[in-house]
Residue, then its C-alpha position, 0 to 999 in steps of 0.5 A: x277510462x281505467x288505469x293500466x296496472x303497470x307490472x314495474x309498480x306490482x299492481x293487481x287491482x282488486x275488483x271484489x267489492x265485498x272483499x274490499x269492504x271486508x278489508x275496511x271494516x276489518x279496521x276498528x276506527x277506534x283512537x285515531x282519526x286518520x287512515x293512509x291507504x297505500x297503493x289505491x290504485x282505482x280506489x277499491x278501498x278509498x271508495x268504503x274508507x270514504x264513507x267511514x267517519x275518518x280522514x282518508x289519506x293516500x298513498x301512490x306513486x303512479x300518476x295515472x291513478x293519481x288522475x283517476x282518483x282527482x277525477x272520480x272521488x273529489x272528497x280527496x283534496x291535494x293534501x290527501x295525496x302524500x306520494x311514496x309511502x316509502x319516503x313518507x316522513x309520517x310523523x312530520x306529513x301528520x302532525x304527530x297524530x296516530x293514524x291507521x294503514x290499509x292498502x291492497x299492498x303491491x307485492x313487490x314492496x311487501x316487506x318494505x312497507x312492513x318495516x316500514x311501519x315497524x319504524x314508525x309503530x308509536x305513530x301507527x297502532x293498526x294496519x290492516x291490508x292484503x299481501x302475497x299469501x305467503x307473506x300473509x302467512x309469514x307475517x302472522x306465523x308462530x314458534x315452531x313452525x316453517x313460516x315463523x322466521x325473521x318477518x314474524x319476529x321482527x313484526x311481532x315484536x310491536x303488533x299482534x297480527x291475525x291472518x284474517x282470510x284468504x283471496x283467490x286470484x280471479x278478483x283482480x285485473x290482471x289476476x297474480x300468480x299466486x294467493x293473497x292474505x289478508x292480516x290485521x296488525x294491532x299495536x300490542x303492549x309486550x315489554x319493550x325493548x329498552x333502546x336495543x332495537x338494533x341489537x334485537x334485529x341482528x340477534x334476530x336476523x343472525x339466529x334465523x340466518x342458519x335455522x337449522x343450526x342452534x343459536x350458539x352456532x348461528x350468533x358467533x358471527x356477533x360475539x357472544x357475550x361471556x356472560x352468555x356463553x351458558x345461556x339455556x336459548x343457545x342451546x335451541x334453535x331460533x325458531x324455537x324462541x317466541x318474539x317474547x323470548x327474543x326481546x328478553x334475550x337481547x335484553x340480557x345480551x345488552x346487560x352482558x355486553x362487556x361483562 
C-alpha cells in the first residue's frame, strides 16, 4: 500500500525514477561515507542511495512513510531512522563524521533545511536535492540579478551552489503548483568569516531589507561604524556586492566597531 502525501508535511512524491537516479549520482560519494536523505517519503531516492557504496541514513517525520520503508527496504535498520531533520543534533547523532545531504525537500520547509545545513557546514561538505524552483534559482543566483538576495548570500558564503536542472510538475503525486530545481552545493573554501557570523547575517539581512536603497541607507538601523562611514560598498546597493564582498565588509565592520 502507498503513503498518503499529506499537504501539512509538504509532500509531493517523486515518480521518475531517471530523475531520481540523476539527483543521487549527482553526489560525488568522495570524503565521506555517510549520506542523510531528508523527506524519502516512498524512497525514490533511498532505493539508488542503497546500492551506492555509502551508509544511508534518514530523515522523516511521518509515520506512514516510516513503515513503508521498514517494510519495502530492510537494509535500513532503526539507527538509520534519525526523525526530524530540524531537530537533528548532527554532530552528535553522527559521531563528528562528515556526512552528505540529499532529499526531494518538502517545500514548506526549504529555507529552514538550507540553514540549517549552513549551521552545521564543518559537518556537511555536499548537499544535493531538489527544491521549489524559485528557491532553486535564488539558492544558486549571482550579483546583480532579481534572485541574488539574502539566500544566495547567506548559502554562498559556505557552499558553491550549481542549479543543476529543471522538473516539471507531472513526475510527482500529487503534482505541485509550481516547478522544481534541482541544485548541488559544494562546501568551497572562500576566506572565512573570522568568528563574525552573526554580524555577517545581519549586514546581509539589513543591506537586502531595502534592495533599492544603498547600503548607507539600508545599514542605519545597526550603526555604522565611524570608521566606515566613507566606505566605497555604502555607496552601492547590496545586490550589487558578491558573497565575497560581504564577508570582507563585516570583516572591516567588526575591526571598526568602537574605533
Amino acid at each position: 500500500m502507498d503513503v498518503r502525501a499529506k499537504k501539512h508535511l509538504g509532500q509531493h512524491f517523486l515518480t521518475d525514477q531517471n530523475i531520481a537516479s540523476d539527483i543521487v549520482d549527482s553526489l560525488s560519494l568522495e570524503g565521506y561515507k555517510k549520506v542523510l536523505e531528508v523527506g524519502p517519503g516512498m524512497g525514490v531516492l533511498t532505493k539508488f542511495l542503497l546500492e551506492k557504496d555509502v551508509e544511508t541514513y534518514v530523515a522523516e517525520i511521518d509515520n506512514e512513510s516510516i513503515d513503508y520503508l521498514k517494510k519495502h527496504y530492510p537494509k535500513l535498520e532503526e539507527q538509520h531512522f534519525v526523525g526530524d531533520f530540524l531537530k537533528t543534533d548532527i554532530p552528535t547523532v553522527f559521531g563528528g563524521e562528515e556526512l552528505a545531504v540529499i532529499g526531494n525537500f518538502p517545500y514548506n520547509i526549504s529555507s529552514q533545511i538550507l540553514f540549517k545545513i549552513i549551521d552545521n557546514f564543518q559537518y556537511v561538505p555536499e548537499m544535493s536535492g531538489m527544491f521549489q524552483k524559485e528557491v532553486a534559482e535564488r539558492t544558486a543566483a549571482v550579483p546583480r540579478t532579481k534572485d541574488y538576495g539574502i539566500l544566495s548570500v547567506l548559502v554562498q558564503a559556505y557552499y558553491d551552489v550549481e542549479y543543476l536542472f529543471t522538473v516539471h510538475e507531472n513526475v510527482f503525486n500529487p503534482p505541485p503548483k509550481v516547478k522544481s530545481g534541482v541544485i548541488r552545493m559544494t562546501r568551497n573554501l572562500k576566506p572565512g568569516l573570522a568568528g563574525n557570523e552573526v554580524l555577517f547575517k545581519q549586514i546581509v539581512k539589513a543591506g537586502f531589507g531595502q534592495r533599492r536603497k544603498k547600503m548607507s541607507n539600508s545599514l542605519k538601523v545597526l550603526g555604522i561604524p565611524e570608521a566606515m562611514s566613507s566606505h566605497r560598498f555604502l555607496d552601492i546597493r547590496a545586490e550589487e556586492l558578491s558573497v565575497a564582498d560581504f564577508i570582507d565588509f563585516t570583516n572591516e565592520w567588526k575591526a571598526n566597531f568602537g574605533v
